[in-house]
C-alpha positions as CSV (number, residue, x, y, z in Angstrom):
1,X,30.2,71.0,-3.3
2,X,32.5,70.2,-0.7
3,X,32.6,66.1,-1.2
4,X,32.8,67.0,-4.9
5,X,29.0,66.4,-5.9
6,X,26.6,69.2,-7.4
7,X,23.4,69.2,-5.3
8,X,21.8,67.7,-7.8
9,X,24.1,64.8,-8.2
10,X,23.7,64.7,-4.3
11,X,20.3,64.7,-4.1
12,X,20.3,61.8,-7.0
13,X,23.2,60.0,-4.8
14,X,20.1,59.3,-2.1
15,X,17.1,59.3,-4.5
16,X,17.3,57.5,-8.4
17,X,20.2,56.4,-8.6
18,X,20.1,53.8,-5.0
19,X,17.2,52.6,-6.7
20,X,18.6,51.9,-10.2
21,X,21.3,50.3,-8.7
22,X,19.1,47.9,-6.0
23,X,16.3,47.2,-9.1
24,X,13.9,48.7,-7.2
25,X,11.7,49.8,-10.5
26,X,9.1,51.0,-8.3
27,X,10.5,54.3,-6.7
28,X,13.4,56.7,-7.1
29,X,10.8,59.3,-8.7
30,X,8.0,61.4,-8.4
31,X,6.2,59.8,-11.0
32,X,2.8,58.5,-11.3
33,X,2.6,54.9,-10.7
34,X,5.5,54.8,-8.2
35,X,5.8,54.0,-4.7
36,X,4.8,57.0,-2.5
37,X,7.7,57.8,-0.3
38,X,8.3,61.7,-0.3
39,X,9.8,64.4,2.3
40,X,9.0,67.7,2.3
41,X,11.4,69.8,3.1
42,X,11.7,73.6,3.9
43,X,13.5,75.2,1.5
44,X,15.2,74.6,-2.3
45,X,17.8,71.5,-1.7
46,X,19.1,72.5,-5.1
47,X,20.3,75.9,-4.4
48,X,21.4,75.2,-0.2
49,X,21.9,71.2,0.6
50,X,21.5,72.1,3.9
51,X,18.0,72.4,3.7
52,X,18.0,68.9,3.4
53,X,17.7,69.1,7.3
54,X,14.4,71.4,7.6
55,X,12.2,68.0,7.1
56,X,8.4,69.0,8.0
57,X,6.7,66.4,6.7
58,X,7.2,62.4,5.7
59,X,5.2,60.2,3.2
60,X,7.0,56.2,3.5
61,X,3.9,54.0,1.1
62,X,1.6,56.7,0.6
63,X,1.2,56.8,4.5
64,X,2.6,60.3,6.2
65,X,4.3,60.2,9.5
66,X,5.4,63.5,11.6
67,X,9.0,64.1,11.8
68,X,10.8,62.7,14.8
69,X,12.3,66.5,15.3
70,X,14.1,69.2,14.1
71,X,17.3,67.7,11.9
């Protein structure tokens, strides 16, 4: 809340909304149909931002990788 975003709007600042705004139609959601790229994260993003940094495991085209480290 510090920068003046909600979580939410923060975590649609790096998600759906890029997208939208670049017409890439194929990802910004977790949606069937749509491009694969997730991270899974330890904790709720939407209640502490800050677990944003806990990344434990990455999906980039439906192929996962292993996290370079601790964020």
């Amino acid at each position: 809340m510090d920068a003046g975003l909600t979580t939410v709007d923060a975590l649609r600042a790096a998600t759906s909304l890029p997208a939208r705004h670049f017409g890439l139609t194929d990802r910004g959601a977790v949606e069937p149909g749509l491009r694969a790229d997730l991270v899974l994260i330890d904790g709720d993003p939407v209640a502490d931002i800050r677990a944003t940094r806990q990344i434990r495991r990455i999906w980039c085209g439906g192929t996962e990788h292993t996290p370079a480290g601790d964020c």
